[in-house]
VMD Tcl script that draws the C-alpha trace (Angstrom):
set ca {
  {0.00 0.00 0.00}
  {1.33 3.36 -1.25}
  {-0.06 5.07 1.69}
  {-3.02 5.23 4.18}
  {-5.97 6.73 2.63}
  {-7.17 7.60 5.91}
  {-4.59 9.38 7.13}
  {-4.23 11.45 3.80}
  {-8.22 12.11 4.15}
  {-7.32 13.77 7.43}
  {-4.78 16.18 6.60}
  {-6.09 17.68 3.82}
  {-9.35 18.17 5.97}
  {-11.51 15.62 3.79}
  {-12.68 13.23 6.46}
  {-15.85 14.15 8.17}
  {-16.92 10.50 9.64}
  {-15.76 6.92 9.05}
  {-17.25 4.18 10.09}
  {-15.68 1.94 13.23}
  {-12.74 -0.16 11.60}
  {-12.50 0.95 8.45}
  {-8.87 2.67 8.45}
  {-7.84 -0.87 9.79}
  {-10.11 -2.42 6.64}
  {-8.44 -0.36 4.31}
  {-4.82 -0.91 5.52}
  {-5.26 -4.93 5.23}
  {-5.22 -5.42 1.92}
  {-6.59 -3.63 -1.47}
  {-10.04 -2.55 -1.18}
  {-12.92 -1.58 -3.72}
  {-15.00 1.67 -2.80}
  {-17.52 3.53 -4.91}
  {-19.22 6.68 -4.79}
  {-22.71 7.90 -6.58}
  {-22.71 10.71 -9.54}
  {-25.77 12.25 -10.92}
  {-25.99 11.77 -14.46}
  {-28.99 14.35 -15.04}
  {-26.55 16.67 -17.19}
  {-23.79 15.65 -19.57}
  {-21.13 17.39 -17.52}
  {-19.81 17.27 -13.75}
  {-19.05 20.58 -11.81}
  {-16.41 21.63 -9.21}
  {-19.69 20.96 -6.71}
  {-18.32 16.92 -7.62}
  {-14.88 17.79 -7.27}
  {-14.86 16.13 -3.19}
  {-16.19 13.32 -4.18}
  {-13.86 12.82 -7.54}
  {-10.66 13.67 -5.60}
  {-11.73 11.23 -2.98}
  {-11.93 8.27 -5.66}
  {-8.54 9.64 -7.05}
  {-6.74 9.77 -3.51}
  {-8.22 5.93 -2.69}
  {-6.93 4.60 -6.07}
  {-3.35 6.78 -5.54}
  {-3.36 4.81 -1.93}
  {-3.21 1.29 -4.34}
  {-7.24 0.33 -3.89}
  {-9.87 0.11 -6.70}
  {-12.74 2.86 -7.22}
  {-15.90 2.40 -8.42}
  {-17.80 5.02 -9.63}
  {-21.24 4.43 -10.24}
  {-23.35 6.91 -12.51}
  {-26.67 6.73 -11.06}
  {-29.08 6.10 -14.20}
  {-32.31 4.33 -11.65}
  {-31.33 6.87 -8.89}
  {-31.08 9.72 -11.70}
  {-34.16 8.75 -12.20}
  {-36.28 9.13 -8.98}
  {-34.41 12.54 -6.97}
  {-32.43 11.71 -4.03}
  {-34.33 13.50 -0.68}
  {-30.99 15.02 0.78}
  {-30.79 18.60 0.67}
  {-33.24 19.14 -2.29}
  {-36.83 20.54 -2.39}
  {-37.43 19.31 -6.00}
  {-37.60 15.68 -7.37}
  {-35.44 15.43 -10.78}
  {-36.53 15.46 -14.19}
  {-37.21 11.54 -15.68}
  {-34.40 11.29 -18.01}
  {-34.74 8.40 -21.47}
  {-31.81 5.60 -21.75}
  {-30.80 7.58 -25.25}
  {-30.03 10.90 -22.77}
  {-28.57 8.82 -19.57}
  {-26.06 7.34 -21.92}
  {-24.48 9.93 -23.59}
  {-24.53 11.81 -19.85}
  {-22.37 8.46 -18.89}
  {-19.96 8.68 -21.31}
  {-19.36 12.51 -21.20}
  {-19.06 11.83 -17.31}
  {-16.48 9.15 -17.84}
  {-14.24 11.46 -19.82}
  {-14.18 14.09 -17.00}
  {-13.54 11.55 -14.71}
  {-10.59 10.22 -16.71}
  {-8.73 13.37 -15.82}
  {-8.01 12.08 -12.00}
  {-9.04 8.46 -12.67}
  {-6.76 5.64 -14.21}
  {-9.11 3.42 -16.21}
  {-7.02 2.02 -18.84}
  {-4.38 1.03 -16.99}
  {-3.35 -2.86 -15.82}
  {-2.85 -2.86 -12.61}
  {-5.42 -4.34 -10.39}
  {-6.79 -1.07 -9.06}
  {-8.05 -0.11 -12.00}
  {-10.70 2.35 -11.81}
  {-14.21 1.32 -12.92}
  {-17.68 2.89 -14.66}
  {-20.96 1.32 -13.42}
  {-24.38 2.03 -13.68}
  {-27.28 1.30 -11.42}
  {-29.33 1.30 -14.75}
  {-27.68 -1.79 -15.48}
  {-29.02 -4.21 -12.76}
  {-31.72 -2.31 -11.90}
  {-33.98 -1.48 -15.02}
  {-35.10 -5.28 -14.76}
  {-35.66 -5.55 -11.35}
  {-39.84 -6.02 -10.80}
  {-41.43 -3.92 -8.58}
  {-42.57 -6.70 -6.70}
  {-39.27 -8.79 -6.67}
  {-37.80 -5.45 -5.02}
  {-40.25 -5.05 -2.16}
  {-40.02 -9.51 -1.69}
  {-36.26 -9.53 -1.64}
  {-34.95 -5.95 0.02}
  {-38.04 -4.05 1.08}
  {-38.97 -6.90 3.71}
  {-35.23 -6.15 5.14}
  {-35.36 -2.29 6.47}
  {-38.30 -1.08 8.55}
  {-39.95 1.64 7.58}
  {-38.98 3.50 11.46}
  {-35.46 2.61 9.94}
  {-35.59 4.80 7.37}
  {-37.96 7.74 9.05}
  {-35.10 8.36 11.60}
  {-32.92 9.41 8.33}
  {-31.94 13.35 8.74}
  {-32.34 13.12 4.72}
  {-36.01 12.45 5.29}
  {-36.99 14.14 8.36}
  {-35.35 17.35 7.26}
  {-37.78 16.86 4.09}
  {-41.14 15.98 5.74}
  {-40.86 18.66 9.26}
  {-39.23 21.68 6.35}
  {-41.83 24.51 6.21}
  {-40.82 25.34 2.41}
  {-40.98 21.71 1.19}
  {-44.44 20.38 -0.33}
  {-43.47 17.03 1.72}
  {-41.77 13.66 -0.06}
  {-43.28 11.78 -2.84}
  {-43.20 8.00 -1.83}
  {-40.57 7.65 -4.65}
  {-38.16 10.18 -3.27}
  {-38.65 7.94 0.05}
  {-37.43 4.59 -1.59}
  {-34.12 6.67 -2.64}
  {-32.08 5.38 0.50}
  {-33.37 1.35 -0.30}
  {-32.10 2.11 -4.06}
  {-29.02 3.40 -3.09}
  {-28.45 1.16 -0.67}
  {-28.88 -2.10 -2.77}
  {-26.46 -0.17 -5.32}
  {-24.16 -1.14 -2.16}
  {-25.43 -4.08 -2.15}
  {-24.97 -5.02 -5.17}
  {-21.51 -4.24 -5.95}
  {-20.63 -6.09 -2.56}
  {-21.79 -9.34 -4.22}
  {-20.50 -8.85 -7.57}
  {-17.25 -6.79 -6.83}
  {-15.85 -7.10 -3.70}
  {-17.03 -3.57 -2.65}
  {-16.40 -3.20 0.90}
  {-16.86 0.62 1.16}
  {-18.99 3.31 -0.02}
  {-18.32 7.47 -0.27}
  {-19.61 10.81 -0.60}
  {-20.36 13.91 0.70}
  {-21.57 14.02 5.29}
  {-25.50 14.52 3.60}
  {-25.04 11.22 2.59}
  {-24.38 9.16 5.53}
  {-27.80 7.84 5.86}
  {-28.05 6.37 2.51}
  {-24.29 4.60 2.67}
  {-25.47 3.53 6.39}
  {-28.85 1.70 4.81}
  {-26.73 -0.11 2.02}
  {-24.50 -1.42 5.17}
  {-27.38 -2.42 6.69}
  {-28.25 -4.32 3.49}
  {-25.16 -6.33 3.32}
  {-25.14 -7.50 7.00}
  {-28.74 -8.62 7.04}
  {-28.91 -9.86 3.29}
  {-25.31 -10.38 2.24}
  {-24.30 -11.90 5.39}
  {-21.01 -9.22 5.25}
  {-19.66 -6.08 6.38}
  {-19.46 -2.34 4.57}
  {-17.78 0.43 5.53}
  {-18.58 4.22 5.09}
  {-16.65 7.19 4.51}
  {-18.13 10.73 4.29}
  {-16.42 14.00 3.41}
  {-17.21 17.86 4.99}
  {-19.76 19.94 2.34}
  {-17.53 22.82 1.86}
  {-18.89 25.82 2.27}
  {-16.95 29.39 1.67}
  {-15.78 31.60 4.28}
  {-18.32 34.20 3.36}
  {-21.19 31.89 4.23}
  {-22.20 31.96 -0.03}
  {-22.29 28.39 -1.47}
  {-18.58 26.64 -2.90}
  {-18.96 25.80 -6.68}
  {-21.48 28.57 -7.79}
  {-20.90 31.80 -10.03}
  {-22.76 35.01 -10.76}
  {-23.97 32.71 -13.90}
  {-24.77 29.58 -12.07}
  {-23.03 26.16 -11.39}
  {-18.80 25.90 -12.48}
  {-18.64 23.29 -15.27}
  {-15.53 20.61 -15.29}
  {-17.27 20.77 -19.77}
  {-15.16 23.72 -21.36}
  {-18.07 24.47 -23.95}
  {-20.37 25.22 -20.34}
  {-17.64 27.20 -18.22}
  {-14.75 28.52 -20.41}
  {-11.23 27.01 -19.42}
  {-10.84 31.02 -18.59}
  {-13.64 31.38 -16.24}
  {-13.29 28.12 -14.96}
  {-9.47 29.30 -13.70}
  {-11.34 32.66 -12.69}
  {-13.31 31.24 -10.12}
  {-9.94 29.80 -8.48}
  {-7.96 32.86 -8.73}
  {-10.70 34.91 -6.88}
  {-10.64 32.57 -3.76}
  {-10.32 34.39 -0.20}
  {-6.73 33.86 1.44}
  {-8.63 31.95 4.13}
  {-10.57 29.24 1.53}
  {-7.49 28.97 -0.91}
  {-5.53 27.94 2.28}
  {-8.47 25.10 2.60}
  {-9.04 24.38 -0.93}
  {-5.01 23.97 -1.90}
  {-5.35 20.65 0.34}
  {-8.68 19.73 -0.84}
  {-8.55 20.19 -4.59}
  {-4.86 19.58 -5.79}
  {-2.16 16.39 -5.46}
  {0.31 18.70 -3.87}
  {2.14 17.11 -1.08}
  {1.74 17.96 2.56}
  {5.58 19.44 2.34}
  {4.81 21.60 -0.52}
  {1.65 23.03 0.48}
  {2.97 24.05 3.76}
  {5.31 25.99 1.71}
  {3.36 27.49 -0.47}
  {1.00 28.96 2.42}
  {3.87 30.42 4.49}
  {5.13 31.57 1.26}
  {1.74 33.28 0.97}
  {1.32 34.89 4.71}
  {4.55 36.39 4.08}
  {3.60 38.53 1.13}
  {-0.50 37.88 0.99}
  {-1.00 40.58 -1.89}
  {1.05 38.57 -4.07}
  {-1.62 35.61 -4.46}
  {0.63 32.62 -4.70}
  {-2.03 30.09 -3.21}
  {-4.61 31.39 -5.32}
  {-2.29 31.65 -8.05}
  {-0.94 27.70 -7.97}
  {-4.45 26.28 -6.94}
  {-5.84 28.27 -9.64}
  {-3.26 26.70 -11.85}
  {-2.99 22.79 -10.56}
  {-7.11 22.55 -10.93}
  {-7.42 24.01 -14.14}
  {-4.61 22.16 -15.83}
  {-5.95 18.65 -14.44}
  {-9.59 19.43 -16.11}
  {-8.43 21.52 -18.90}
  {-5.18 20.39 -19.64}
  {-1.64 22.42 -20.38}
  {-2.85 24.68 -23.64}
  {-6.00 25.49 -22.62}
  {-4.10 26.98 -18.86}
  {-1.49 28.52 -20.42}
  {-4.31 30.96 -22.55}
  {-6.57 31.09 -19.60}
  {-3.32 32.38 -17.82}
  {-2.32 34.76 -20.95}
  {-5.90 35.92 -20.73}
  {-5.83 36.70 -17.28}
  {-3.17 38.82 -17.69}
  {-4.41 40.89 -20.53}
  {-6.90 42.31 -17.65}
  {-3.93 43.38 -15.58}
  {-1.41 45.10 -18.00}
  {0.98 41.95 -18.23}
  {0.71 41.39 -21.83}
  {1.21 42.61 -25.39}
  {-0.79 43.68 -28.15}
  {-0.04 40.19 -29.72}
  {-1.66 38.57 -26.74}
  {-5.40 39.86 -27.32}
  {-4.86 39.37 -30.83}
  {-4.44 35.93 -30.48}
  {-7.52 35.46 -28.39}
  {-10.44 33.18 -29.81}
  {-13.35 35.45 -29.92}
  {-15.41 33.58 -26.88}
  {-12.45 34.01 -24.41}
  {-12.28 37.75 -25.54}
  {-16.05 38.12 -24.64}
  {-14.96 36.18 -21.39}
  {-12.61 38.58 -20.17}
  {-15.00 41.84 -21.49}
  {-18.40 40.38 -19.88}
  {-20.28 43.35 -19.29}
  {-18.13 45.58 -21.27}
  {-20.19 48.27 -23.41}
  {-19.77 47.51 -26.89}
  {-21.21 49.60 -30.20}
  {-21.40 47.61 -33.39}
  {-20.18 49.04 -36.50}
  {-20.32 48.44 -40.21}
  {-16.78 46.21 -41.21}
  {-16.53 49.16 -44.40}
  {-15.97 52.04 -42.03}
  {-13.46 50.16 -40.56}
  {-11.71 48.89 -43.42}
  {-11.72 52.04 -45.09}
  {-10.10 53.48 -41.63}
  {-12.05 55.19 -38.60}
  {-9.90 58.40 -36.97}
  {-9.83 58.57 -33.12}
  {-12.25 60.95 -32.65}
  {-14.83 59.71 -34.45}
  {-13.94 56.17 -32.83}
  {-14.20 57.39 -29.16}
  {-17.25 59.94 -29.34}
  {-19.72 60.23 -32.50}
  {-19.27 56.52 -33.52}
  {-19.61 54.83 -30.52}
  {-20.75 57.60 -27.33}
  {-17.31 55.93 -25.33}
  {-16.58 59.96 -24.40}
  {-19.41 62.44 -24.46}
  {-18.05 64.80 -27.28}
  {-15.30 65.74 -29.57}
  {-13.86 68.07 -26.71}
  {-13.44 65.48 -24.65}
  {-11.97 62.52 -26.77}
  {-9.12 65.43 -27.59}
  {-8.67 66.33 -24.48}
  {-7.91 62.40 -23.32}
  {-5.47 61.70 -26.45}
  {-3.12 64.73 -25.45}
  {-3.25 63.14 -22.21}
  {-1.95 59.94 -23.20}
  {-5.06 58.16 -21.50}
  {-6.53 56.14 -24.47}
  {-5.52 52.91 -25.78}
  {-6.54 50.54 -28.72}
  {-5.88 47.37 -28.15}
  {-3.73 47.85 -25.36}
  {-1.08 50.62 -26.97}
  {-1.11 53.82 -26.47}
  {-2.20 55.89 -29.31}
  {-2.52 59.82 -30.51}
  {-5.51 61.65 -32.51}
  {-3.47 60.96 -35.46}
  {-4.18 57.16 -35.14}
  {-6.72 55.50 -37.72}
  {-8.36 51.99 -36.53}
  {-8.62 49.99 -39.52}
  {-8.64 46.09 -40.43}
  {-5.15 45.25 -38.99}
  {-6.67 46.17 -35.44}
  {-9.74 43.48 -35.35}
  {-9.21 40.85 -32.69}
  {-10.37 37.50 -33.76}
  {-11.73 39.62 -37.57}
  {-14.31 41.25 -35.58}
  {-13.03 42.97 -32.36}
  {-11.47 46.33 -31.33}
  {-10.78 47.07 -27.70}
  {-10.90 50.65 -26.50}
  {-9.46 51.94 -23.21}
  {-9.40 55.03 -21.56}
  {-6.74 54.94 -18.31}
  {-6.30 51.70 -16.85}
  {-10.16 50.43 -15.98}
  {-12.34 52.16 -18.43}
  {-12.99 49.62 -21.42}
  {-14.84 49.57 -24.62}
  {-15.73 47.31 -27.73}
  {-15.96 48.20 -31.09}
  {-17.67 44.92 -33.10}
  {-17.01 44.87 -37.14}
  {-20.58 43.43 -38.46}
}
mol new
graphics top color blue
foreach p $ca { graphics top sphere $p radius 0.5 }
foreach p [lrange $ca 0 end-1] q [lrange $ca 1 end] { graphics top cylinder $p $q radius 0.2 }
display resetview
């Protein structure tokens, strides 16, 4: 064994409860474990990110991971933390969602490889969607009372909330499902253990119930902390929703955004969390960081591992190169080399003006470009005024009133950035 998952678990602050034994379990001999992902959309977000780096540290410690894309559970809406059951989704739908999950898993995941612990893809679709009603009630239902599964938090959070509407009876089964998912893969895999996030405990709990009074076995559970940021607003959300792992639903750019904005006190947390670093190096990197804070080298190197394990090397080094086009570091050359969505990344909410390609071909003078063409300044007067003060850029480089925008200056064929000082931006759009 490489090195005890448990342990590792603790010191990056991942272990929220274990079940009695299961450190001792895991340091016996290679282990299977498996954790649940929703498969309602064809892309995981950095919400998943616990439960993915858990799988990766457990295979990196020499055992086998499991991880099971819930296509029955998908199906019915699991009770814990929700008010909302989940849309039905068709086989055609749940399978393409499994295979673009598998690919964003393959980025911390070994599947290929030949070694033993091997990571696997299951789906509870697969033994489930010919499993009778009745046969399910006969051969697990008889097994867990229903008292067992009323003194679940999931449920009696759901049934005593004043906002929810109450729990259909099919949202209510969602702990038996899950928990002969456990089942299940005890039998016909050898898995001993299941994970996920602390809201999950009483689901893992019913599938060990499963296997000791069906399977005639043990399981073990592991759950990690929900993290939360230090400003009480929820981890893994943006001013435009959820942060995508799928570059085509949060750019590479934005996606490296959201880790380069991180509070001092949550990059500190999330360097351990989210990255491979070592306990030696990250210890370094945060008294690096307390010594000169303003600098941002945790947010700057968490920022960086994250986005280059999802994203890959190219698509870092331009959301790097973009970043800096924001905060003087780069060159003319830079923002012309931009792909036109990462330029509308870094702009987002920038005023813009569009303008007929012809006028700009046949070559636009400054003044014209900064006040009658496009309102940037309120007049004449004062677009003069700010070129003999060396305030206005295009594209980044200075320029005088004697300057004429023309072809040469579109970004990406259709773009022209104006600026006026260092924060005052504006886009001219060739159409």
């Amino acid at each position: 064994m490489s090195k005890n998952f448990i342990e590792e678990l603790k010191w990056r602050g991942m272990l929220h409860q274990d079940m009695p034994g299961t450190e001792e379990h895991l340091l016996e001999e290679m282990r299977s474990a498996y954790i649940g992902f929703d498969p309602t959309a064809d892309s995981l977000h950095i919400g998943n990110l616990v439960p993915i780096m858990l799988l990766a540290h457990f295979q990196r410690s020499g055992h086998k991971p499991y991880a099971l894309v819930g296509g029955a559970t998908g199906m019915i809406g699991d009770p814990s933390g929700k008010s909302n059951e989940r849309n039905l989704l068709d086989e055609k739908t749940l399978r393409h969602n499994q295979e673009s999950v598998k690919s964003q898993l393959s980025h911390f995941l070994d599947f290929d490889s030949n070694e033993k612990n091997a990571a696997v893809l299951v789906n509870n679709y697969d033994w489930m969607k010919d499993f009778t009603f009745l046969d399910f009630i006969r051969d697990v239902g008889k097994h867990i009372t229903v008292n067992y599964m009323m003194a679940k938090d999931s449920v009696k959070n759901r049934i005593t909330s004043d906002d929810s509407e109450g729990m259909s009876f099919t949202e209510f089964t969602y702990q038996m499902v899950q928990g002969y998912d456990f089942l299940h893969l005890y039998r016909e895999n050898g898995c001993t253990l299941q994970m996920g996030g602390s809201d999950q405990w009483g689901n893992i709990t019913t599938g060990t119930e499963l296997i000791r009074r069906i399977g005639g076995g043990k399981g073990y559970a592991i759950t990690c902390p929900l993290i939360t940021k230090s400003d009480g607003s929820k981890f893994g959300k943006s001013e435009g929703g959820n942060v995508w792992l799928d570059a085509n639903r949060t750019s590479p750019y934005k996606f490296y955004q959201y880790w380069l904005n991180t509070s001092d006190e949550d990059a500190e947390k999330y360097i351990k969390i989210f990255t491979f670093l070592n306990q030696k190096d990250i210890q370094t990197l945060i008294e690096t960081h307390k010594e000169a804070p303003h600098v941002r080298v945790l947010q700057k190197r968490l920022a960086e591992e994250v986005t280059l394990i999802v994203h890959g090397r190219e698509n870092l080094d331009n959301a790097i190169k973009a970043s800096n086009i924001l905060f003087g570091k780069s060159t003319a050359d830079d923002l012309k080399n931009l792909d036109q969505s990462t330029f509308l990344d870094i702009f987002e909410g920038v005023p813009q003006v569009d303008i007929n390609r012809s006028e700009i071909e046949n070559g636009m003078d400054m003044i014209e470009a900064l006040a009658a063409n496009t309102n940037f300044l309120s007049s004449n007067g004062e677009a003069r005024r700010a070129l003999k003060e060396n305030s206005i850029s295009v594209n980044k480089e200075k320029v005088r009133e004697d300057y004429i925008i023309n072809s040469e200056n579109l970004i990406s064929n259709t773009f022209v950035l104006l600026q006026r000082g260092k924060k005052k931006y504006f886009i001219i759009r060739a159409i």
